[in-house]
C-alpha positions, 0 to 999 in steps of 0.5 A, spaced: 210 143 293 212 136 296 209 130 298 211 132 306 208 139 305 202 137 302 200 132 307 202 138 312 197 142 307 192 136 307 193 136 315 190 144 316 185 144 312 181 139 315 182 142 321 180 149 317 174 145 314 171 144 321 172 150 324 168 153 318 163 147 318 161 149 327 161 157 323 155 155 320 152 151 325 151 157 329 150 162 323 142 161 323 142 161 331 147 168 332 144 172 327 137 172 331 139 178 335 145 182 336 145 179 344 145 173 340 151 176 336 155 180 341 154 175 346 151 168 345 144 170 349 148 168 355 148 161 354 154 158 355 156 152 359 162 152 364 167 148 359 166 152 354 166 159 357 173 157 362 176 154 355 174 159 350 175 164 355 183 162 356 184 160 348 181 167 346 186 171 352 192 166 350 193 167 341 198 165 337 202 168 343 203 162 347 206 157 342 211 162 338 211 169 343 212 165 349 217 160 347 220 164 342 222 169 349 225 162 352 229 159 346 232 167 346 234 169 353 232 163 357 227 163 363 227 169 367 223 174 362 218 168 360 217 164 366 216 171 370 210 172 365 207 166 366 207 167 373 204 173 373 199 171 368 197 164 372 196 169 378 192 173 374 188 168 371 186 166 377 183 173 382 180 175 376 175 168 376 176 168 383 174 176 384 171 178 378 167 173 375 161 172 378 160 180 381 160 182 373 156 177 371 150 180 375 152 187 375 152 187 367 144 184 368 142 189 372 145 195 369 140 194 363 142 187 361 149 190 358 152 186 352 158 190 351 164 192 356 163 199 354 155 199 354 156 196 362 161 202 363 155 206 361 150 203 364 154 202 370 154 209 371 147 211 369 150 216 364 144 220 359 151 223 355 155 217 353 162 219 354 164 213 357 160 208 352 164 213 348 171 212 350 171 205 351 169 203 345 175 208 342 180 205 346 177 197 344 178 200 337 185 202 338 187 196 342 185 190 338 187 193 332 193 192 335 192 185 338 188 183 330 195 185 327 199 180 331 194 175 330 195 176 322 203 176 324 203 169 326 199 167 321 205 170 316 209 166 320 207 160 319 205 159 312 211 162 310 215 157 314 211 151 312 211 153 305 216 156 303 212 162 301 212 170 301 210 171 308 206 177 305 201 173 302 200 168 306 198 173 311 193 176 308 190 170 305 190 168 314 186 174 315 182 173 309 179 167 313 179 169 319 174 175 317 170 171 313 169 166 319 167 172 325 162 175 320 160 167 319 159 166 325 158 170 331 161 169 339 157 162 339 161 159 333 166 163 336 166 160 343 164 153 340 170 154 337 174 156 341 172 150 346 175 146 340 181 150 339 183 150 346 184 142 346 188 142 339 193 148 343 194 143 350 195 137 345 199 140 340 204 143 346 204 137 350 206 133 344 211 137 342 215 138 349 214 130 350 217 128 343 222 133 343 225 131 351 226 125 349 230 126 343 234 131 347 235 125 352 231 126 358 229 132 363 235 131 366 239 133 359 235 139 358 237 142 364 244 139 364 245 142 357 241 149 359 245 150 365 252 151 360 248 158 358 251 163 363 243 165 365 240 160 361 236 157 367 236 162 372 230 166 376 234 171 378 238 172 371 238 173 364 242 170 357 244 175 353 245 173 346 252 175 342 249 179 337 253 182 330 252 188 327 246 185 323 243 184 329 244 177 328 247 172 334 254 169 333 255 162 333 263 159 333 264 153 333 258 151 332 255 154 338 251 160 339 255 166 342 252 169 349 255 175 353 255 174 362 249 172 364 245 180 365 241 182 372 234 181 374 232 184 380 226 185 384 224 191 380 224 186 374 220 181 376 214 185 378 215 188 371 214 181 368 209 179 373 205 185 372 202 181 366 196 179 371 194 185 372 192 184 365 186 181 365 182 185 370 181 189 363 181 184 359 174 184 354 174 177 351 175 173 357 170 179 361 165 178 356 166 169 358 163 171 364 158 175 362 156 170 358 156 164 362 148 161 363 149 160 370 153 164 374 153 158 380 158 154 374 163 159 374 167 157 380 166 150 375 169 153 369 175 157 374 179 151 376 177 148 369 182 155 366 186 153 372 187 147 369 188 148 362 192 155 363 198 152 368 199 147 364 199 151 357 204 156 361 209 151 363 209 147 357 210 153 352 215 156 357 219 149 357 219 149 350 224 154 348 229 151 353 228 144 349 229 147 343 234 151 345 238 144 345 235 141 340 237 147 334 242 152 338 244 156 331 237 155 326 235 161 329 239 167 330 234 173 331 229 175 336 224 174 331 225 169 328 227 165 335 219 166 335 218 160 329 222 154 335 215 151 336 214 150 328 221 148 328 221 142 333 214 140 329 216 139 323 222 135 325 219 131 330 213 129 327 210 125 320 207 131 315 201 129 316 201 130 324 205 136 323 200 138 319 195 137 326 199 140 330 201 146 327 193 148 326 195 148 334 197 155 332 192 156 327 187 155 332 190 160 337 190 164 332 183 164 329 181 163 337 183 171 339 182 174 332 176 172 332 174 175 338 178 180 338 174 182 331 168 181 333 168 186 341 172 191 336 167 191 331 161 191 337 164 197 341 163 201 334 156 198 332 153 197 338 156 203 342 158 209 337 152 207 332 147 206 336 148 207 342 150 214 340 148 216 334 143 213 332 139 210 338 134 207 334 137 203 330 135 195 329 138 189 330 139 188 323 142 195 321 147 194 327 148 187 325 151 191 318 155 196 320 158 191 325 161 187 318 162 192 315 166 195 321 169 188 321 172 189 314 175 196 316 179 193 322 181 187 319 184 192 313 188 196 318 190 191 323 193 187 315 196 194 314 200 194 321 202 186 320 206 188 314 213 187 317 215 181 318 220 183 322 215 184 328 216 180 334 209 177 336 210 178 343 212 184 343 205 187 340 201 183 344 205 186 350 203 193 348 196 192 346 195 187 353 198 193 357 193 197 354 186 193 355 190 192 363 191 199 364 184 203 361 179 197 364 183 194 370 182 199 374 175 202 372 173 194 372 175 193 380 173 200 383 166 198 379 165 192 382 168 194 389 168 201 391 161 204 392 164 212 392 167 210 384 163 216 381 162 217 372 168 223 372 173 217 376 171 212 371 174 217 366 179 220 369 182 212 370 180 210 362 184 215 359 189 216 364 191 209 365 191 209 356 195 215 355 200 212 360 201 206 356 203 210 350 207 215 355 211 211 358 212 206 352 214 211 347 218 217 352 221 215 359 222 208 359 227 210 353 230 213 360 233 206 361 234 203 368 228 202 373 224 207 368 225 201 363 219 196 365 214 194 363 208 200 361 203 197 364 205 197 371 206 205 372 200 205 367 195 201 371 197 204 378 196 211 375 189 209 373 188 207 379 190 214 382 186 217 377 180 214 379 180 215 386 183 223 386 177 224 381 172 220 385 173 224 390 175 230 388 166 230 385 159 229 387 158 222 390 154 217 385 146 218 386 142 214 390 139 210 385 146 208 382 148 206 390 143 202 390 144 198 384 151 197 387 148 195 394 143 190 390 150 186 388 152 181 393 157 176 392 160 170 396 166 168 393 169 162 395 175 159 393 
């Protein structure tokens, strides 16, 4: 190992070292219950539930996913889904939060997704506690398994090691430090961790700007890719038959710029609808302190998120003057921001910044960790088979069920090949389509019945997976985004089914009718 990659090492571990240190600090304090656990006992403040609710939502994702996609095909696919997720961060704090966060009191004081599903219907047969938590399961070993991929990545690029073994020793601490701390640490950390991200981008976009001779520049150069720097087009790398693209004399290859209509737009912005499914920023906004602090910690979000959005979007436009021909695969485009940082900076700063992706990392699969291994203990455990079981048994079987998770998420992040932002957009569409829905209906719609939240759950999932595996093969206007069609068919699954059977009990009418919210923008 070399000095420079040592300074970098020393860099990541102090940062490692911190992380650990608010783990313990909040160890004593989460382990006093499982509501402390699972949920904090609702006490945090509005900065930490707007920043740690965006850092958990955004991962690894936002610097590798997202300016791996602009440094491969431009700003149209990327762009569009920074939009659309900007718009969608936005209504689910303006639309959702507030709501939820009193409905999830007076539905039994739920600390769980699936367990405000439950209760929200007043079911004595725990189907829908069930389901959720089977779909919760499924999906965030998923988005674990992406969080492991970036910490494979980025090991193995900075040191030059197996990537393999670098991420297993990445998961290996990310587990160690959920079991450590619970959503207290997690959220803490989080608040941490959102700042390091927002840092790290800006640097970055600001040093690598100036080096390739200004904005102007940038655009200058970018307009010389035919569909490079169009809303309404797509680069289209030149690729040989090792799946690789074509550079001759010395520049990268590209095709006519290819068509992006409307039909493509609505597909990318259907990342918003997203977030009305979302469990780890849900659960922010059933764990802030006071409900009056959320309109504080939404512009706060708005803030923290417009600004990540664009910088991450602009950072693969910059890279891709700065380093046309390093990277020449979809995968591998994905490593543009670890590129421009250890080029940019010195090792000890690169060492900083790169614990931005660290940190983005450790701030979603901690989160996603921990609501999967709750929905197993918490829901299915004891909220099925076992209802009297104590905090402390619930307590172990959640870590246990974290190790389990943990295992199979490592089992799905094996290739290295994986393309970062396509697992998460997998796994986001499933979270989208199966809670989206049933989310809105039972915060607005009095009609919405226990058999319509079934009928939208595994509806709205088995989409996903249809539409992903079979008709979007079909190619053309079938090939779009799963959760668009997914999310609409949940939505009809919910209001055919509703309809079609008894109305809601008076009781469950009239807890609808005790929420009353004034939004305000």
């Amino acid at each position: 190992m070399n000095s420079n990659t040592l300074q970098t090492l020393i860099a990541m571990v102090i940062y490692m070292a911190a992380v650990i240190v608010i783990g313990i600090f909040f160890a004593k304090s989460a382990n006093k219950s499982s509501e402390n656990y699972f949920l904090g006992g609702r006490s945090l403040g509005p900065w930490v539930t707007a920043m740690s609710a965006e850092a958990s939502d955004m991962s690894g994702w936002l610097l590798m996913g997202l300016p791996g996609v602009s440094y491969w095909c431009g700003l149209a696919d990327a762009a569009w889904t920074a939009i659309g997720l900007a718009v969608g961060t936005y209504l689910n704090w303006l639309i959702v939060s507030k709501r939820l966060r009193r409905y999830s009191i007076r539905a039994n004081n739920s600390i769980t997704l699936p367990e405000f599903f439950s209760n929200r219907f007043r079911e004595n047969k725990k189907v829908i506690l069930s389901i959720s938590a089977l779909f919760i399961l499924i999906f965030f070993t998923v988005y674990a398994s992406s969080c492991f991929v970036t910490c494979g990545k980025l090991f193995s690029t900075l040191f030059g090691t197996s990537y393999m073994s670098m991420m297993i020793v990445g998961a290996i601490f990310v587990l160690a430090y959920t079991i450590l701390g619970g959503f207290l640490a997690e959220s803490a950390s989080d608040f941490m961790q959102s700042i390091v991200m927002v840092v790290a981008l800006t640097v970055i976009v600001t040093i690598s700007t100036v080096k390739v001779g200004g904005i102007g520049a940038v655009i200058a150069n970018a307009k010389e890719i035919p569909g490079f720097l169009d809303f309404f087009g797509l680069a289209t790398p030149t690729l040989n038959s090792a799946g690789e693209q074509i550079v001759e004399a010395g520049k990268p290859v590209f095709g006519a710029a290819a068509e992006y209509g409307w039909l493509k737009i609505a597909s990318m912005m259907a990342w918003g609808l997203g977030y009305f499914g979302m469990p780890q920023v849900l659960l922010r906004f059933m764990a802030i302190r006071k409900e009056d602090e959320l309109k504080r910690s939404r512009r706060i979000a708005m803030v923290w998120v417009t600004i990540s959005l664009a910088v991450a979007v602009f950072i693969g436009i910059v890279g891709r003057q700065l380093y046309p021909t390093a990277l020449l695969t979809a995968t591998a485009a994905e490593n543009i921001f670890i590129t421009l940082a250890t080029s940019s900076l010195p090792p000890i700063l690169a060492g900083f910044v790169m614990a931005g992706i660290l940190a983005a990392t450790i701030s979603s699969s901690d989160s996603y960790l921990l609501i999967a291994a709750s929905s197993l203990s918490k829901n299915i455990f004891q909220g099925v088979f076992k209802k009297d079981a104590t905090d402390k048994q619930v307590m172990t079987v959640s870590r246990i069920t974290l190790l389990v998770i943990a295992l199979v998420a490592m089992a799905i992040a094996t290739d290295e090949k994986s393309v970062i932002f396509k697992i998460v957009s997998f796994a986001w569409a499933g979270f989208g389509a199966t809670f989206g829905p049933i989310m809105l209906f039972s915060l607005f719609w009095k009609r919405t019945n226990r058999t319509g939240a079934i009928a939208g759950m595994v509806g709205g999932a088995g989409m996903v997976f249809v539409w992903k595996l079979v008709i979007s093969k079909l190619g053309g206007a079938f090939a779009i985004y799963e959760l668009l069609p997914a999310f609409i068919f949940s939505a009809v699954c919910i209001v055919i089914a509703s309809l079609l059977t008894a109305p809601p009990s008076k009781e469950i009418q009239e807890d609808f009718d005790s929420i009353k919210v004034k939004t305000t923008i």
